[in-house]
C-alpha positions as CSV (number, residue, x, y, z in Angstrom):
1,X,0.0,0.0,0.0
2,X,1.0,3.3,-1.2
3,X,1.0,6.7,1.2
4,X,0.6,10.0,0.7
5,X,1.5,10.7,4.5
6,X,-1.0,9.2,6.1
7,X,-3.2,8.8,3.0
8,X,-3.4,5.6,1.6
9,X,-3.4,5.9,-2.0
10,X,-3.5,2.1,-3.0
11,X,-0.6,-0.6,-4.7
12,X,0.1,1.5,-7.6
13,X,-2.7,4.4,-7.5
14,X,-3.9,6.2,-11.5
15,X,-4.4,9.9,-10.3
16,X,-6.6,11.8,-12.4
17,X,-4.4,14.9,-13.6
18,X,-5.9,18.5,-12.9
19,X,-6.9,20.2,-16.2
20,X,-9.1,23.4,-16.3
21,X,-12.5,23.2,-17.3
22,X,-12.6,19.8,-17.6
23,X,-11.6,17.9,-13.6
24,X,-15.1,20.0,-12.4
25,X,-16.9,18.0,-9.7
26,X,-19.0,16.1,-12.1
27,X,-16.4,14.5,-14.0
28,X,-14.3,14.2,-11.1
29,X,-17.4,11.4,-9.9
30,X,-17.1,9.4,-12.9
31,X,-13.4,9.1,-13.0
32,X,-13.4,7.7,-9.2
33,X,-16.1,5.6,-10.1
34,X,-14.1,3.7,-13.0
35,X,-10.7,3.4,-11.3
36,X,-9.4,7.0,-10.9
37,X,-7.7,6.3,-7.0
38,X,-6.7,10.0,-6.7
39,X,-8.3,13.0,-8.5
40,X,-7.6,17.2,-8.3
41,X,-9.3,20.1,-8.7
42,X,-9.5,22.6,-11.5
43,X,-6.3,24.5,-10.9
44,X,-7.3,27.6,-8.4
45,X,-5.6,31.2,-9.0
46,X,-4.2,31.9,-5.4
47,X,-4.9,35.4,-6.2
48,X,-8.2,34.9,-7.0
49,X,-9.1,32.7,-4.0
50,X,-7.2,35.2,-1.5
51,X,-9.2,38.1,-3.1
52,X,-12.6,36.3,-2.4
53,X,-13.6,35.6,-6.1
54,X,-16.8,33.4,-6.2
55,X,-16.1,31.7,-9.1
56,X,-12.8,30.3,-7.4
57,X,-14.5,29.7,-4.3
58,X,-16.9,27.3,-6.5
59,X,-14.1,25.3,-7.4
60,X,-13.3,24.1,-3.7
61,X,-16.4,22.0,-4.0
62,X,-16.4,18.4,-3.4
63,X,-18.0,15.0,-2.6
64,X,-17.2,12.6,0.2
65,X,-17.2,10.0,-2.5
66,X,-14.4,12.0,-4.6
67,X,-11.7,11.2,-1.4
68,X,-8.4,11.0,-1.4
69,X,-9.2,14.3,-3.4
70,X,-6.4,17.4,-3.7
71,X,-7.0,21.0,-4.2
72,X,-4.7,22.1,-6.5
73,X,-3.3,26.2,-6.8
74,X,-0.8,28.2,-8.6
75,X,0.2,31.6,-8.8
76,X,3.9,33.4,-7.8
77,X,3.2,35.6,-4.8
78,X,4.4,33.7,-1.4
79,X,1.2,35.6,0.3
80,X,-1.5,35.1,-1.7
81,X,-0.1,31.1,-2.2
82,X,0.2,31.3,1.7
83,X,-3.3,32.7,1.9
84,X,-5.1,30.5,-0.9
85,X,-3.2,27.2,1.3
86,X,-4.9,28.1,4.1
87,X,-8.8,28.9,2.1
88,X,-8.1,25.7,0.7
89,X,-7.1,23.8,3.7
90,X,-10.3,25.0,5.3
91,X,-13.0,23.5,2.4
92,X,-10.8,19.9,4.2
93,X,-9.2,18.0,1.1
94,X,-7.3,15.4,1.5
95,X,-3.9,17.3,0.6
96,X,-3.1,20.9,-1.1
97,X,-1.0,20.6,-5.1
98,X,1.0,22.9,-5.9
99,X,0.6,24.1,-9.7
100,X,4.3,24.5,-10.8
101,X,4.0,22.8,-14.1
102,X,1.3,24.4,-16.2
103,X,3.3,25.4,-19.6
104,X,0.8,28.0,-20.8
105,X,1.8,31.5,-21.8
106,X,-0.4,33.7,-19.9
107,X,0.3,31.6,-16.5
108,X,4.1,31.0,-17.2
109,X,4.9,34.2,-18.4
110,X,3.7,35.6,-15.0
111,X,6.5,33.1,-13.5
112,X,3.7,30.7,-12.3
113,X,3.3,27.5,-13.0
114,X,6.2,26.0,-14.9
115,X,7.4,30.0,-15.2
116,X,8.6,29.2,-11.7
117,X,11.2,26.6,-13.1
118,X,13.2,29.8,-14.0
119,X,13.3,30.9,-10.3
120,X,14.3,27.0,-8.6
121,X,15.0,29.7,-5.6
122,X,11.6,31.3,-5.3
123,X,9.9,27.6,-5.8
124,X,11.1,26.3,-3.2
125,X,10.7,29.4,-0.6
126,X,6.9,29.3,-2.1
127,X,6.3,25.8,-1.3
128,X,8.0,25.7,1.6
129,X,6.0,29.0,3.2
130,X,2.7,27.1,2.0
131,X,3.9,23.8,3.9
132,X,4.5,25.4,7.2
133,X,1.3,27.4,6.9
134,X,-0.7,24.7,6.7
135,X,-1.9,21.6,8.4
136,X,-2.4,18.9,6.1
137,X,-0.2,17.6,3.4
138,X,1.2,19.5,0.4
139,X,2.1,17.6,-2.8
140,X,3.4,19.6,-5.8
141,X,3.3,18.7,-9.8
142,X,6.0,19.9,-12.0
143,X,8.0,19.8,-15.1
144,X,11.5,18.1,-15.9
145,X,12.7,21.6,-15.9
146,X,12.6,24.7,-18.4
147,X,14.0,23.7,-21.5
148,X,16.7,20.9,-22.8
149,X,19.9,22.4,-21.2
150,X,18.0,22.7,-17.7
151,X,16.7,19.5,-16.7
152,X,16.9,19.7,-12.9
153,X,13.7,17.6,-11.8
154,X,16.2,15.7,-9.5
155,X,17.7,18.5,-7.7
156,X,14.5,20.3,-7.5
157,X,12.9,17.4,-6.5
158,X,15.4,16.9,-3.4
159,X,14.7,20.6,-2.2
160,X,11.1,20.1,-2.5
161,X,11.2,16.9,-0.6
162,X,13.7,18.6,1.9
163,X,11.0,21.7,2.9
164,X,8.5,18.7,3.6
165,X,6.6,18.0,0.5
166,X,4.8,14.8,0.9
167,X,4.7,13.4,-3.3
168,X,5.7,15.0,-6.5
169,X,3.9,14.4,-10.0
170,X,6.4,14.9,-12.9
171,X,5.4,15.4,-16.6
172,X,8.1,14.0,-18.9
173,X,8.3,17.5,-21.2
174,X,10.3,21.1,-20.4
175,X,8.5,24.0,-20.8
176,X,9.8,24.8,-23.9
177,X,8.3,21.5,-25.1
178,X,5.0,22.6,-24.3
179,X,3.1,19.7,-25.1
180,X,5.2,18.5,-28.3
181,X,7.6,15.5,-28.7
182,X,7.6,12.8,-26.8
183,X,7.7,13.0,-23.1
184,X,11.2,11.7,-21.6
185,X,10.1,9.1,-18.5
186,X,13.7,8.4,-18.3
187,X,13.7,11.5,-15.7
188,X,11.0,10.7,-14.1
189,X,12.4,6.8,-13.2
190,X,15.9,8.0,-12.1
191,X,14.2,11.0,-9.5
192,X,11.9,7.9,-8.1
193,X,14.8,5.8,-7.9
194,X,17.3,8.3,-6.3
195,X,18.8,7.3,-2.8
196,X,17.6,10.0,-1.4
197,X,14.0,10.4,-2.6
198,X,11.6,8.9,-0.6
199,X,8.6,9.7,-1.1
200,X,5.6,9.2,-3.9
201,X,7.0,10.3,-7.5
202,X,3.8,10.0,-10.2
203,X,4.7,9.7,-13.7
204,X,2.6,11.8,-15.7
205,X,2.6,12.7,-19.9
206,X,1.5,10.5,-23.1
207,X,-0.7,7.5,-21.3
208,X,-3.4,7.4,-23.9
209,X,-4.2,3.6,-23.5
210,X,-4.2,0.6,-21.2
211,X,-0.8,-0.1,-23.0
212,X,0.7,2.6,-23.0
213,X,0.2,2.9,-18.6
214,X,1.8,-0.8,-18.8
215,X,4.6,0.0,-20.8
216,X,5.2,2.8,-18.6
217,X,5.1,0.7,-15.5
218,X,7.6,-2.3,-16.7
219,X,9.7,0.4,-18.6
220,X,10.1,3.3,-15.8
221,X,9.0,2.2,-12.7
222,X,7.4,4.8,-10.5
223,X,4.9,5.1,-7.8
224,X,1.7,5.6,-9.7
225,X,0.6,7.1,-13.1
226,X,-1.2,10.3,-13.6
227,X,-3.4,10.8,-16.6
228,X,-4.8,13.6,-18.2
229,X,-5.5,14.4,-21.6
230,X,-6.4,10.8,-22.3
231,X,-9.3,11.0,-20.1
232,X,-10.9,13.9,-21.6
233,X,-14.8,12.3,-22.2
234,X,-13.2,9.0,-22.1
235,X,-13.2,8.4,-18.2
236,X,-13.1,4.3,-18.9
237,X,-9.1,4.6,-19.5
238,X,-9.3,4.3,-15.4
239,X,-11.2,1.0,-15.9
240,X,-9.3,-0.4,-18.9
241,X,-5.9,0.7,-17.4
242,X,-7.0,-1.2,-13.9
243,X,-7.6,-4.6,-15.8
244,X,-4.4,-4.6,-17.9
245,X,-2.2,-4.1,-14.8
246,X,-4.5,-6.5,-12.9
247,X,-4.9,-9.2,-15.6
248,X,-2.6,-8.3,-18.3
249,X,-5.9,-7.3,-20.8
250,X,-7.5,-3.9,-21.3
251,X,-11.8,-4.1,-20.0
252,X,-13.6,-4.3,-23.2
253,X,-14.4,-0.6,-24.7
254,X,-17.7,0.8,-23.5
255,X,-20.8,0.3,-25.1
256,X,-22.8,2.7,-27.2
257,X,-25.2,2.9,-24.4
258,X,-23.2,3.3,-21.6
259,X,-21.1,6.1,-23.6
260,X,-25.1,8.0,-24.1
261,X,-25.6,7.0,-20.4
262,X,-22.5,8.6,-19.1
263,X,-22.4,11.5,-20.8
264,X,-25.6,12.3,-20.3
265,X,-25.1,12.2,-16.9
266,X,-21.9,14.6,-16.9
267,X,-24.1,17.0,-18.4
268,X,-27.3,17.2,-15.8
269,X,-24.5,17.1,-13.5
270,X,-22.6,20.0,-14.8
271,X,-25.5,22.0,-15.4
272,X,-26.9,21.3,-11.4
273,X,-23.2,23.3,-10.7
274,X,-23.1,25.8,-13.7
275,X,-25.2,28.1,-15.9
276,X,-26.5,26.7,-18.8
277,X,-24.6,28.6,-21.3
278,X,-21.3,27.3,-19.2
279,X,-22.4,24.1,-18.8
280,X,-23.2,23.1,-22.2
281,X,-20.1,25.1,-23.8
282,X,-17.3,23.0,-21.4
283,X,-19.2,19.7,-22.3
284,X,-18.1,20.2,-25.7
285,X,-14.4,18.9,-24.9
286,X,-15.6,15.9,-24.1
287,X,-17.8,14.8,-26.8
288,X,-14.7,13.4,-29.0
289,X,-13.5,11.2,-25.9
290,X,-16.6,10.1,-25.3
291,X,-17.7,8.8,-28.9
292,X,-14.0,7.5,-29.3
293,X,-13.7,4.5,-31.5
294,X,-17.3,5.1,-33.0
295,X,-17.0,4.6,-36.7
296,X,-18.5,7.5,-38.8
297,X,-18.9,9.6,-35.6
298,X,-17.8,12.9,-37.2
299,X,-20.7,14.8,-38.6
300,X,-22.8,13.3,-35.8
301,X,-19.7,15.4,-33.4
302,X,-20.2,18.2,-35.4
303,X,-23.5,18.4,-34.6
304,X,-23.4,18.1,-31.2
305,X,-21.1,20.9,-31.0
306,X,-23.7,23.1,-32.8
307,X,-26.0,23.0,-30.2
308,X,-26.1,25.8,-27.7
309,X,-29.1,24.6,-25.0
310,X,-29.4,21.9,-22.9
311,X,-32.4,20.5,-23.9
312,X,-31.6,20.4,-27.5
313,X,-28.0,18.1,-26.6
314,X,-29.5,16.0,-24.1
315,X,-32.1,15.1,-26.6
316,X,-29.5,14.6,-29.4
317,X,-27.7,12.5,-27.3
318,X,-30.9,10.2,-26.7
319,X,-31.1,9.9,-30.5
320,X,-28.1,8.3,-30.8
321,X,-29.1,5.2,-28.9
322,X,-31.3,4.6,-32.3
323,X,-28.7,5.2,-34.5
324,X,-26.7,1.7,-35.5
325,X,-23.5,3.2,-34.2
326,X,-20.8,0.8,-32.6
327,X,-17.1,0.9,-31.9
C-alpha cells in the first residue's frame, strides 16, 4: 500500500491529472467511479481565491465520495499562495497541489506554473512557506525543468522533498516542449529511484491507452501514473488501465449505451453546478473522448457541437441510442 503521508493511496494508484475546465466535480465522480484512485481540482488562481472571487470559491467544492481528493493552486506571490493554502485547507481535502507545471503562456509568463522553473529559488521558498502554513499535506506537480539544457527535476525534487513536500507528480516535457515530442520518462524513473528520494513520485505525460500505462510501468517504474488528456470524455481509461495491470488485458471498450448514459449524466451534472450557457459550452471537450472509437462519428460530433441549449443536446444524445453506431 502506497501513502501520501497518512493517506493511503493504494498498490500502484492512477491519479486523475488537474486540467481546467474539464476535472469540475462532475467528472471528477465518474473518474473515481471507473478506477481514478486519486483526482484534483480545477487548478485555483491563489490570487483569486485570497481576493474572495466566487467563481474560485466554487471550485473548492467536493463530494465525500471524490476522497483522497487534492486542491490544486498556482500563482507566484508567497502571500496570496500562503493565503489561498490556508482557504483551501479549510474546504478539508485530502492534501493541497501545488501548480508549478502548467506550460501555458499567460500563467508562465507571470512566473507561475512552470514560469517558476526559472526561479528554482523562489519555488522552493513558495512551497516551503505554504507547507508550514498549513496543516495537512502539500504535494506539488511539476516539469523536468525549463527547457533541454535545464533539466533539474532531480535537484528540485530533493529541495522540495527537503521543505516537507509529501509526493511529487512529474510530466516528462520542459516547458519549452510545451506539449510536443515525446515525453522523456527516463527523468522521471531515475528521481523515483534516487537514494535519497523517498517519497511518492507520479509519472505523468502521453498515457493514452491501457498499454501505453503498462509500458510505462515495466519500462520506468514509478509510484503511480497520472493521466490527463487521455481522459478527456473518455473516463473508462481508469477502468481499462486497472484490468491490464491487474490481468494483463484492457476491459472491453464501453458500449454505445453506456457512452449515451455517461455522458448524459456529466451534463445534468454539470448543469446542477453551472449556468447553462457554461455548462453546455465546457461539455463540448468531451464529446470526442466520449464517442472515441465510434465509426462515422464525425458529422454526428459536429452536430453536437452546434448546439447551444441543454435540452436540445440531451435530446441529441438520446437519438443516438437509435442510430446503429458501434465501436
Amino acid at each position: 500500500m502506497l501513502y501520501l503521508d497518512n493517506i493511503a493511496l493504494g498498490d500502484f494508484p492512477l491519479l486523475l491529472a488537474p486540467m481546467e475546465e474539464i476535472t469540475d466535480a462532475p467528472f471528477r465522480q465518474i473518474c473515481k467511479e471507473m478506477g481514478a484512485d486519486v483526482v484534483y481540482t480545477e487548478f485555483i488562481s491563489s490570487e483569486a481565491l485570497s481576493r474572495d472571487v466566487e467563481k474560485s470559491f466554487k471550485k473548492l467544492r467536493f463530494s465525500e465520495s471524490e476522497r483522497p481528493l487534492g486542491i490544486q493552486i498556482f500563482g507566484n506571490n508567497e502571500t496570496a499562495m500562503v493565503r489561498a493554502a490556508q482557504i483551501a485547507a479549510e474546504a478539508m481535502p485530502d492534501f493541497i497541489d501545488i501548480n508549478w507545471g502548467c506550460p501555458i503562456r499567460k500563467i508562465a509568463s507571470k512566473g507561475s506554473g512552470s514560469g517558476i522553473l526559472n526561479d528554482i529559488p523562489k519555488m522552493v521558498a513558495i512551497t516551503s512557506a505554504v507547507v508550514n502554513a498549513v496543516g495537512i499535506p502539500v504535494s506539488v506537480k511539476t516539469r523536468l525543468g525549463w527547457d533541454e539544457q535545464n533539466k533539474n527535476i532531480i535537484d528540485i525534487a530533493l529541495r522540495l522533498q527537503d521543505v516537507g513536500i509529501k509526493a511529487l507528480a512529474i510530466h516528462g516535457r520542459t516547458r519549452a516542449q510545451m506539449y510536443k515530442g515525446a515525453a522523456d520518462w527516463t527523468l522521471i524513473a531515475e528521481t523515483r529511484n534516487h537514494p535519497s528520494i523517498h517519497i511518492p513520485i507520479f509519472g505523468n505525460g502521453d498515457v493514452k491507452s491501457a498499454e501505453d500505462a503498462l509500458e510505462m510501468k515495466r519500462l520506468f517504474p514509478t509510484d503511480g501514473i497520472m493521466i490527463g488528456r487521455a481522459t478527456i470524455g473518455y473516463p473508462w481509461i481508469f477502468r481499462e488501465i486497472k484490468s491490464m495491470l491487474l490481468n494483463g488485458i484492457p476491459a472491453e471498450k464501453p458500449r454505445m449505451e453506456e457512452r449515451i448514459s455517461i455522458c448524459r449524466r456529466h451534463l445534468k451534472a454539470s448543469l446542477e453546478l453551472k449556468d447553462e450557457k457554461r455548462a453546455v459550452f465546457e461539455m463540448r471537450k468531451h464529446y470526442s473522448g466520449y464517442f472515441k472509437h465510434i465509426a462515422d462519428f464525425k458529422p454526428l460530433r459536429i452536430q453536437l457541437l452546434s448546439l447551444t441549449e441543454f435540452n436540445a443536446v440531451d435530446d441529441f444524445l438520446l437519438s443516438l441510442a437509435e442510430i446503429q453506431l458501434e465501436a
